[in-house]
MARDRENPA-601608 format. One record per atom (N, C-alpha, C, O): residue in three letters; atom name; x negated, y, z negated. Coordinates in nm, 2 decimals. Each point is the difference from the previous one (the first is absolute). Example, Ala and Ser with C-alpha at 12.3 -4.5 7.8 and 13.67 -1.06 7.14 Angstrom:
2
+-----+----+--------+--------+--------+
:  aa : at :      u :      v :      w :
+-----+----+--------+--------+--------+
: ala :  N :  -1.32 :  -0.57 :  -0.78 :
: ala : CA :   0.09 :   0.12 :   0.00 :
: ala :  C :  -0.09 :   0.12 :   0.00 :
: ala :  O :  -0.10 :   0.00 :  -0.07 :
: ser :  N :   0.14 :   0.11 :   0.14 :
: ser : CA :  -0.09 :   0.11 :   0.00 :
: ser :  C :   0.08 :   0.11 :  -0.08 :
: ser :  O :  -0.05 :   0.11 :  -0.01 :
+-----+----+--------+--------+--------+
// end
This chain:
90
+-----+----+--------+--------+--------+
:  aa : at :      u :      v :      w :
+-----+----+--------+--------+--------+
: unk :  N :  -9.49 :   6.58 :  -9.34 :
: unk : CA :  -0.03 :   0.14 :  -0.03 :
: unk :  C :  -0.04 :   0.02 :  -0.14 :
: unk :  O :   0.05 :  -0.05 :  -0.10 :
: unk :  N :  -0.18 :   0.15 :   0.10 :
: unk : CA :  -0.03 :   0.00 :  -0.13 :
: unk :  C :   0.07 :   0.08 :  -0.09 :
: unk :  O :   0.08 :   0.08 :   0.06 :
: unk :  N :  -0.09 :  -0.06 :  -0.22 :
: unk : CA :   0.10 :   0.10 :  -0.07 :
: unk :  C :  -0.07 :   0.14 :   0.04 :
: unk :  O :  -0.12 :   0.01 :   0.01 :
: unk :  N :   0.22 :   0.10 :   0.01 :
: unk : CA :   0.00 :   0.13 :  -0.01 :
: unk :  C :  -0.16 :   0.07 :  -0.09 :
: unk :  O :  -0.05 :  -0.09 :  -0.07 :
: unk :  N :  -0.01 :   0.19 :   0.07 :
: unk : CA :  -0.09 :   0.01 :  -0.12 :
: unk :  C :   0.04 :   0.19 :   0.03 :
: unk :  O :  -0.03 :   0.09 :   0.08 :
: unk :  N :   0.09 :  -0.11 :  -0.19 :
: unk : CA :   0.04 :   0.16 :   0.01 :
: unk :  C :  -0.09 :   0.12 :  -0.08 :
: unk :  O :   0.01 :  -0.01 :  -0.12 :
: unk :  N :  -0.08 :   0.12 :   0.16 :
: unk : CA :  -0.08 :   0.08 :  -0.04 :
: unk :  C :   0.09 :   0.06 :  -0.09 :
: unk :  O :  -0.02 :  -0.04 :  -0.12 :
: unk :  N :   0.11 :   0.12 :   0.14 :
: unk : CA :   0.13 :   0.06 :  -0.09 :
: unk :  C :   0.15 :  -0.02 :   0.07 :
: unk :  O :   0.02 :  -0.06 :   0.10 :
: unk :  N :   0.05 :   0.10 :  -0.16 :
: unk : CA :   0.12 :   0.00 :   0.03 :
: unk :  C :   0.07 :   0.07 :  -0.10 :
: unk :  O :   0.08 :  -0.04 :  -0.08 :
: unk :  N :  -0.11 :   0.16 :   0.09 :
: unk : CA :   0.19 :   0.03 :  -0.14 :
: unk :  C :   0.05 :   0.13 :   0.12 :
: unk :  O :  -0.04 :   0.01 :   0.12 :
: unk :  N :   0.14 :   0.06 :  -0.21 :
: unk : CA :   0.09 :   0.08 :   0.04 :
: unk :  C :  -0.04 :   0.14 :  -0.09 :
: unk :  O :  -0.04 :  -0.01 :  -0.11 :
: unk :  N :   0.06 :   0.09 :   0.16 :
: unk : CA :  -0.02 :   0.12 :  -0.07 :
: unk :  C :   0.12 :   0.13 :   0.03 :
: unk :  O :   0.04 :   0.02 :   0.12 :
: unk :  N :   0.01 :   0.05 :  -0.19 :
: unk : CA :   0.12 :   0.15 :   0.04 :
: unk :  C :  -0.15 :   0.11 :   0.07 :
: unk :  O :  -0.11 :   0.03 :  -0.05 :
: unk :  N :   0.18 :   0.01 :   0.18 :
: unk : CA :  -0.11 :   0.06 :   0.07 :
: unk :  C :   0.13 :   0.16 :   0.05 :
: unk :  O :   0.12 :  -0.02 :   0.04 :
: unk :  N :  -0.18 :   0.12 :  -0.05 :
: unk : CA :   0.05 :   0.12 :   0.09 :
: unk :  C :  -0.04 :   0.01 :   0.10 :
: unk :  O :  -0.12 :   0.00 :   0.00 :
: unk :  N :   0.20 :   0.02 :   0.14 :
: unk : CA :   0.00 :   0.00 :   0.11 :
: unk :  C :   0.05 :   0.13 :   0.06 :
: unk :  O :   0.12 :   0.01 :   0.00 :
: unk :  N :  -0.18 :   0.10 :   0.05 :
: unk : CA :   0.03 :   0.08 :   0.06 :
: unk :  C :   0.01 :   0.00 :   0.16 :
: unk :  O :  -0.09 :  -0.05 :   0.06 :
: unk :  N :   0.18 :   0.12 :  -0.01 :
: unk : CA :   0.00 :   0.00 :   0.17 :
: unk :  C :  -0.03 :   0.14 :   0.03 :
: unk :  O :   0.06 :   0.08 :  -0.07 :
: unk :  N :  -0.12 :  -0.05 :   0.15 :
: unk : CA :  -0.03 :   0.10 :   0.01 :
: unk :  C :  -0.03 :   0.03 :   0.17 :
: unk :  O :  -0.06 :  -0.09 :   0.05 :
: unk :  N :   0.09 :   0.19 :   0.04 :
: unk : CA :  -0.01 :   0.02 :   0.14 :
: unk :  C :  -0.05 :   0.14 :   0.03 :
: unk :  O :   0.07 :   0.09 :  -0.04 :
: unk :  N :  -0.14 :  -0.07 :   0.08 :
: unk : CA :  -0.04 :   0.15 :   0.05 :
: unk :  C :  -0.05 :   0.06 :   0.13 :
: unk :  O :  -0.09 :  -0.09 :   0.01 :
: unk :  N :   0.08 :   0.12 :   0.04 :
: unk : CA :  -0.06 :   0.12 :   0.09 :
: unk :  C :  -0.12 :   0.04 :   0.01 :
: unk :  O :  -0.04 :   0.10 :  -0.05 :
: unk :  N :  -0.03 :  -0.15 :   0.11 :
: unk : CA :  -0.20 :   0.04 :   0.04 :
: unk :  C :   0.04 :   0.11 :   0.09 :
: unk :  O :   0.11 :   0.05 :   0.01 :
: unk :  N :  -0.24 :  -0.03 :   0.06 :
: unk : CA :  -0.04 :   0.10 :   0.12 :
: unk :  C :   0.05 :  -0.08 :   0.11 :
: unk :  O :   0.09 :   0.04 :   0.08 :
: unk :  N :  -0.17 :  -0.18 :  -0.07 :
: unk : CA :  -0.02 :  -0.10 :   0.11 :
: unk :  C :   0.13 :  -0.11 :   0.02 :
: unk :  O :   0.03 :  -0.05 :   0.11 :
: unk :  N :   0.06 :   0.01 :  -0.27 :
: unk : CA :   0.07 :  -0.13 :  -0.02 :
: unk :  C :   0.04 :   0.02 :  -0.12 :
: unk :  O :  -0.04 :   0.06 :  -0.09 :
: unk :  N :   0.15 :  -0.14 :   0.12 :
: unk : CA :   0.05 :  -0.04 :  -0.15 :
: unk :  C :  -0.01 :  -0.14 :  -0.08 :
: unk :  O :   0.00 :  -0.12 :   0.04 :
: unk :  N :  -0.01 :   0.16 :  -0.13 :
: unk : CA :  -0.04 :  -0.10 :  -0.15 :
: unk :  C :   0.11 :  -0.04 :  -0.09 :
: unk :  O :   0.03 :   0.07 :  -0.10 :
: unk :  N :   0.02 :  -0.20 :   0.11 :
: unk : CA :   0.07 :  -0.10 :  -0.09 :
: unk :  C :  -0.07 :  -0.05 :  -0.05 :
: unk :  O :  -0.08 :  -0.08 :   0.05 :
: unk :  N :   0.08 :   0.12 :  -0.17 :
: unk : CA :  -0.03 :  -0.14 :  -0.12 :
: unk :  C :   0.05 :  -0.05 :  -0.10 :
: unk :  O :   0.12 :   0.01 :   0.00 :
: unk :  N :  -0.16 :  -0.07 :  -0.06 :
: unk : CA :   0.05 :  -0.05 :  -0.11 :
: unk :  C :  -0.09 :  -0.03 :  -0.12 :
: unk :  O :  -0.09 :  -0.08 :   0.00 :
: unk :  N :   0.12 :   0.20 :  -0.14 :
: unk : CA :  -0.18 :  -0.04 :  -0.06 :
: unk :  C :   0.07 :  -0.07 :  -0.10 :
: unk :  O :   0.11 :   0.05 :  -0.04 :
: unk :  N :  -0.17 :  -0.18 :  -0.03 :
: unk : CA :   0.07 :  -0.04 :  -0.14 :
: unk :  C :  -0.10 :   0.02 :  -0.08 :
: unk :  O :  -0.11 :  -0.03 :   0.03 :
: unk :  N :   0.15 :   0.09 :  -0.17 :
: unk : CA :  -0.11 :  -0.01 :  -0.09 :
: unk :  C :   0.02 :  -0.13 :  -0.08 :
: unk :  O :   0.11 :  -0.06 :   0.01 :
: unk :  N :  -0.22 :   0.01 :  -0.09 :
: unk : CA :   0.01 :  -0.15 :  -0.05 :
: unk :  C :  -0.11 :   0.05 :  -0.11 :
: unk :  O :  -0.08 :   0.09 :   0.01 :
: unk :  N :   0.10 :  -0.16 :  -0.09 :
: unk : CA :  -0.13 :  -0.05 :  -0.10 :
: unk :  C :  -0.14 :  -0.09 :   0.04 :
: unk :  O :  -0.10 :   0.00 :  -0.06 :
: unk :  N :   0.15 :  -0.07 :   0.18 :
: unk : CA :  -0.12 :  -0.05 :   0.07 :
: unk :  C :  -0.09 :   0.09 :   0.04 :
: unk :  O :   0.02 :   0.12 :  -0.01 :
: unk :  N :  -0.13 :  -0.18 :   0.06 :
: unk : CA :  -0.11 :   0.10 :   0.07 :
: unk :  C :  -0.03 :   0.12 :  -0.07 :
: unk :  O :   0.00 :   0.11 :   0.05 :
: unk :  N :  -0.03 :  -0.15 :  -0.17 :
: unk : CA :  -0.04 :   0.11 :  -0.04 :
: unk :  C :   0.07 :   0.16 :  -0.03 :
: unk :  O :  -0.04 :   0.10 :  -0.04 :
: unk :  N :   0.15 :  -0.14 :   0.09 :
: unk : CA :   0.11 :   0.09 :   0.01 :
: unk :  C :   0.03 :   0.10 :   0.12 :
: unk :  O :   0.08 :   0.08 :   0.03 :
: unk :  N :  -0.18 :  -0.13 :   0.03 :
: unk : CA :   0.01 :   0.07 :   0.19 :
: unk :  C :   0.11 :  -0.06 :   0.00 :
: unk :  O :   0.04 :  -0.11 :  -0.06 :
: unk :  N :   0.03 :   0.23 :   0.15 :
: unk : CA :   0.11 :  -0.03 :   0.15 :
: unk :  C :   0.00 :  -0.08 :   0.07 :
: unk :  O :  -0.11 :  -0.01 :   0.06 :
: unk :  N :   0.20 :  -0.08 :  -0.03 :
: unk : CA :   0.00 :  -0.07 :   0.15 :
: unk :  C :   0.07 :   0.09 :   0.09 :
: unk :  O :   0.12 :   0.04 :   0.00 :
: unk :  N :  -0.23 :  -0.01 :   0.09 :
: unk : CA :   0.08 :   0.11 :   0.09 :
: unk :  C :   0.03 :  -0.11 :   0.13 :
: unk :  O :  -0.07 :  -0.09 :   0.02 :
: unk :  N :   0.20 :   0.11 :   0.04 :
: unk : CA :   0.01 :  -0.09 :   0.10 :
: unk :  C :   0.06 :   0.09 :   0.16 :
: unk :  O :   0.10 :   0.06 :  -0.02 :
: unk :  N :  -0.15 :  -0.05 :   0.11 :
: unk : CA :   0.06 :   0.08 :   0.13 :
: unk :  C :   0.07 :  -0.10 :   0.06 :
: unk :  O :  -0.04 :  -0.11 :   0.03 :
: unk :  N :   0.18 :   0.17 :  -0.01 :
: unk : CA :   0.11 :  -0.11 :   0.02 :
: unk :  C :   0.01 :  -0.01 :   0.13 :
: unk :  O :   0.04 :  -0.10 :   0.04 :
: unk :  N :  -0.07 :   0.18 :   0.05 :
: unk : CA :   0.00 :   0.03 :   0.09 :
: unk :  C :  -0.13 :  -0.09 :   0.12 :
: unk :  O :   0.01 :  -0.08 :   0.09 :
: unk :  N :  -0.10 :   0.14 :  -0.18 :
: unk : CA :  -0.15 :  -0.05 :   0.08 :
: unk :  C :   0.00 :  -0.16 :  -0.03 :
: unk :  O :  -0.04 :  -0.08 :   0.08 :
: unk :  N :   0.10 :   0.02 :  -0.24 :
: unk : CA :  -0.02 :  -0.13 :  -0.03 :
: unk :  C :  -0.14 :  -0.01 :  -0.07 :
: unk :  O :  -0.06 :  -0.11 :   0.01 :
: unk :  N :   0.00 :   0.23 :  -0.09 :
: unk : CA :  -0.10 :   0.00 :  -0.04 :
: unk :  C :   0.02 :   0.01 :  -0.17 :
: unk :  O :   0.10 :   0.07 :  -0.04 :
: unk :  N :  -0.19 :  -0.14 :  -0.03 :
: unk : CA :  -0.06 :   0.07 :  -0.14 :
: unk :  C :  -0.05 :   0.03 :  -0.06 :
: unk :  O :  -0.07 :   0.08 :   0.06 :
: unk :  N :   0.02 :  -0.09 :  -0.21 :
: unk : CA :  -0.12 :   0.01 :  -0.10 :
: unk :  C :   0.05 :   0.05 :  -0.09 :
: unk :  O :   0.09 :   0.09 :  -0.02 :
: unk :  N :  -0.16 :  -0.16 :  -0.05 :
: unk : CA :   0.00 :   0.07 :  -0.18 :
: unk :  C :  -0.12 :   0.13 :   0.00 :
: unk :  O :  -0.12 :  -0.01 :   0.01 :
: unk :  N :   0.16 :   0.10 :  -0.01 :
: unk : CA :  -0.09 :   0.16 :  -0.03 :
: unk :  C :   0.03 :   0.06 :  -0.08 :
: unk :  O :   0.12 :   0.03 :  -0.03 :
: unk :  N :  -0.22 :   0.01 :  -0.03 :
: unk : CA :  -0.03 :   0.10 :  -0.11 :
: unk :  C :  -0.11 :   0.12 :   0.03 :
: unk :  O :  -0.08 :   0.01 :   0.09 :
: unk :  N :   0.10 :   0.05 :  -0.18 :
: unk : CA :  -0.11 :   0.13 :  -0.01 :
: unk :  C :  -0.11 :  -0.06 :   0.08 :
: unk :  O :  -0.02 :   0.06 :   0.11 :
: unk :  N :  -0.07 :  -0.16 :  -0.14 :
: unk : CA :  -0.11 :  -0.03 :   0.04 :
: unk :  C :   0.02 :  -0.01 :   0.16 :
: unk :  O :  -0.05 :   0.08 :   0.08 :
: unk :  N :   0.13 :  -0.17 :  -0.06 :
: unk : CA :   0.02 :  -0.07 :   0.15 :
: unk :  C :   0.04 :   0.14 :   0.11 :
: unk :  O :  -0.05 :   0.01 :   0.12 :
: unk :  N :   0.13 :   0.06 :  -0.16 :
: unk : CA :  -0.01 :   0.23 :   0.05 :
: unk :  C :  -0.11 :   0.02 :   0.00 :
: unk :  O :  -0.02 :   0.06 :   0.11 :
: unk :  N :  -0.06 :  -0.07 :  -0.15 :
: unk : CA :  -0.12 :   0.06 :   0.04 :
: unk :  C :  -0.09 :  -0.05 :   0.05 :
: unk :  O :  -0.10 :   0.06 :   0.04 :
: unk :  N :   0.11 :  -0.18 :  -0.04 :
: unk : CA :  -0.09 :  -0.08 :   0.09 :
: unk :  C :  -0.02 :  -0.02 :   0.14 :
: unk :  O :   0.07 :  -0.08 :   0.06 :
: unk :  N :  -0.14 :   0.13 :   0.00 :
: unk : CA :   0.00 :   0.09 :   0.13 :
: unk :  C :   0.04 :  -0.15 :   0.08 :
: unk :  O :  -0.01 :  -0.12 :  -0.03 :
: unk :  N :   0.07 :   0.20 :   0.13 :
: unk : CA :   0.08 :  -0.15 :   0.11 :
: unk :  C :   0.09 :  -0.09 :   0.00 :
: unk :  O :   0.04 :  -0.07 :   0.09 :
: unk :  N :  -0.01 :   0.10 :  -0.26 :
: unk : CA :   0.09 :  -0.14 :  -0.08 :
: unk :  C :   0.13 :  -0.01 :   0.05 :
: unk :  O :   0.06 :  -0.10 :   0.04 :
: unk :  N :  -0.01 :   0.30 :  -0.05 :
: unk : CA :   0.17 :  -0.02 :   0.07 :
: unk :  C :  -0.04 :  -0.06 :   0.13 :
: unk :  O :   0.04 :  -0.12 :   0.02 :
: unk :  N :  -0.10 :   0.19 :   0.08 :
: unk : CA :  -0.01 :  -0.01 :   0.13 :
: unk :  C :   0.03 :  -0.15 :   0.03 :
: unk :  O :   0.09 :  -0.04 :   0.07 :
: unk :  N :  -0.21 :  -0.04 :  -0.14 :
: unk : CA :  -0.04 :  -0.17 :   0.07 :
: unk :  C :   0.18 :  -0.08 :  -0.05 :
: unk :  O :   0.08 :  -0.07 :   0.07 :
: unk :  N :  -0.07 :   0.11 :  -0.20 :
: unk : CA :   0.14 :  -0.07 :  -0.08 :
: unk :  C :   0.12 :  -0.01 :   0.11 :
: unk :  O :   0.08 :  -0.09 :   0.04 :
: unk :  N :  -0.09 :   0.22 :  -0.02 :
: unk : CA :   0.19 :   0.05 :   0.04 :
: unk :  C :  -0.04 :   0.03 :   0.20 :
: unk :  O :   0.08 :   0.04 :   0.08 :
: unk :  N :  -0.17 :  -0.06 :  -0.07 :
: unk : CA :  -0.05 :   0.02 :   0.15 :
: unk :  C :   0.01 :   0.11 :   0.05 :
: unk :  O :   0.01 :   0.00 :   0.12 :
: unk :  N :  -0.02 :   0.13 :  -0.18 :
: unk : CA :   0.02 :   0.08 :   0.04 :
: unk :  C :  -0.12 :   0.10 :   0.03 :
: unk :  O :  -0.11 :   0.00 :  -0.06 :
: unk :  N :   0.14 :   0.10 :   0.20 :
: unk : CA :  -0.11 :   0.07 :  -0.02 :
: unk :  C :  -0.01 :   0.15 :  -0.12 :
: unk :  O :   0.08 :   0.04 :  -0.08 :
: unk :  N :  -0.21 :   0.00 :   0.11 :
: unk : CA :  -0.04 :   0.09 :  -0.11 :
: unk :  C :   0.08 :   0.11 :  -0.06 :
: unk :  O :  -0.01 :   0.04 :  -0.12 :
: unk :  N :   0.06 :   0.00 :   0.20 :
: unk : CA :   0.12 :   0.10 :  -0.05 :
: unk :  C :   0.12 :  -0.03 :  -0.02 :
: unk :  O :   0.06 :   0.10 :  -0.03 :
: unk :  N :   0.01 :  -0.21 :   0.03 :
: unk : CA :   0.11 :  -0.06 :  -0.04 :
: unk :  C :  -0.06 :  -0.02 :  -0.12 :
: unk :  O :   0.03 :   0.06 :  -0.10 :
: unk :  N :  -0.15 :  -0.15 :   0.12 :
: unk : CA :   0.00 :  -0.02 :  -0.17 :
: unk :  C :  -0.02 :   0.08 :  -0.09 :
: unk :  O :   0.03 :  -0.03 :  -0.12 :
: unk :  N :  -0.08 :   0.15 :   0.15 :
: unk : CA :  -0.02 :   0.08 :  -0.13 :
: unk :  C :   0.12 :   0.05 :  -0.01 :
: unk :  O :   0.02 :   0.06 :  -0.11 :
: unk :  N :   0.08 :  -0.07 :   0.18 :
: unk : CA :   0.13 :   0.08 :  -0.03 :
: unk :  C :   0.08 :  -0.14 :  -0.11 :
: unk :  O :   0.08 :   0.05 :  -0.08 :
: unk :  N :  -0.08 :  -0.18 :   0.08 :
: unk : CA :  -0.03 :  -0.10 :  -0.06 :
: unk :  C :  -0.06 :   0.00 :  -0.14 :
: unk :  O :   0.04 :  -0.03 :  -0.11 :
: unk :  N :  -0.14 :   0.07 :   0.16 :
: unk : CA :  -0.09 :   0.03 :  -0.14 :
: unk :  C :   0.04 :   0.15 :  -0.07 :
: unk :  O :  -0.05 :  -0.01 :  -0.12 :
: unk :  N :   0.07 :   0.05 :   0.13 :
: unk : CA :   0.06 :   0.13 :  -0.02 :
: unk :  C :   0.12 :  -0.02 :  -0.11 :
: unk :  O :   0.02 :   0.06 :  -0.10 :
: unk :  N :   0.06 :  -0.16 :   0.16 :
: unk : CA :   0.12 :   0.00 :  -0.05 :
: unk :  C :   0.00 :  -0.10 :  -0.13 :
: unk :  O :   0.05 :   0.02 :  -0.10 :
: unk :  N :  -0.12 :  -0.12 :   0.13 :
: unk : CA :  -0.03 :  -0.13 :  -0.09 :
: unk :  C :  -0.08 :   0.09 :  -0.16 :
: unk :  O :   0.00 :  -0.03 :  -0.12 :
: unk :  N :  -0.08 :   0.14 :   0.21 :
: unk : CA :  -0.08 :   0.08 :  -0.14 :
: unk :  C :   0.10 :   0.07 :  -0.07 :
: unk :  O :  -0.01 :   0.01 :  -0.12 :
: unk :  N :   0.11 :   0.04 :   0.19 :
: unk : CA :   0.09 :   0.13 :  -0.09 :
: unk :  C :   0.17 :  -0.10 :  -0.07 :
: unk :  O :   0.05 :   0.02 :  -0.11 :
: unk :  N :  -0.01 :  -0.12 :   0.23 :
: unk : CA :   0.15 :  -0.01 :  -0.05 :
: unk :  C :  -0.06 :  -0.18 :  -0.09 :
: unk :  O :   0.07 :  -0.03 :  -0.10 :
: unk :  N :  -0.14 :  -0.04 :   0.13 :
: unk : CA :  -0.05 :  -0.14 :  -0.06 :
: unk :  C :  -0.08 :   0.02 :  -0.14 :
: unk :  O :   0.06 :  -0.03 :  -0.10 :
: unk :  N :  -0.18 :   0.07 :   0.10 :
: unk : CA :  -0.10 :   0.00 :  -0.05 :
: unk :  C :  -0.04 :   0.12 :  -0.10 :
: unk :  O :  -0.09 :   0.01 :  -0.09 :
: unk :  N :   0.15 :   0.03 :   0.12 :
: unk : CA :   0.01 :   0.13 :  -0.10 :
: unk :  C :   0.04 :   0.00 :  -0.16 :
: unk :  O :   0.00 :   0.10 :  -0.06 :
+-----+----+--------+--------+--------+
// end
């Protein structure tokens, strides 16, 4: 077996919020950690669905982005998107 070739590896102190709420259609577990990676986007994670992404400002407005990421349909996600603009991103 050949040796390891590692791109990175360290450790970093990350905040991790849990957070659960109430849609029209479903409810939403996640879990967002902020990091110094990526530019400083969120790792938003749906604990529930088993989905992620790092989002930011840009990636909210990018028409279809919540929808395709987190699988959801159109009005879930804006309630999604909605929240990621006011309680995340803000």
């Amino acid at each position: 077996m050949s040796e390891r070739f590692y791109l990175y590896d360290d450790s970093e102190e990350t905040k991790t919020r849990f957070v659960s709420f109430m849609g029209e259609n479903q409810r939403f577990d996640l879990a967002i950690t902020k990091t110094d990676r990526h530019y400083g986007k969120p790792l938003v994670l749906d604990i529930q669905g088993g989905r992620f992404a790092i989002i930011g400002r840009d990636d909210i407005d990018e028409p279809g982005y919540i929808e395709h990421v987190f699988s959801l349909n159109e009005e879930d996600a804006q309630e999604l998107r909605e929240f990621l603009a006011e309680e995340v991103l803000s």
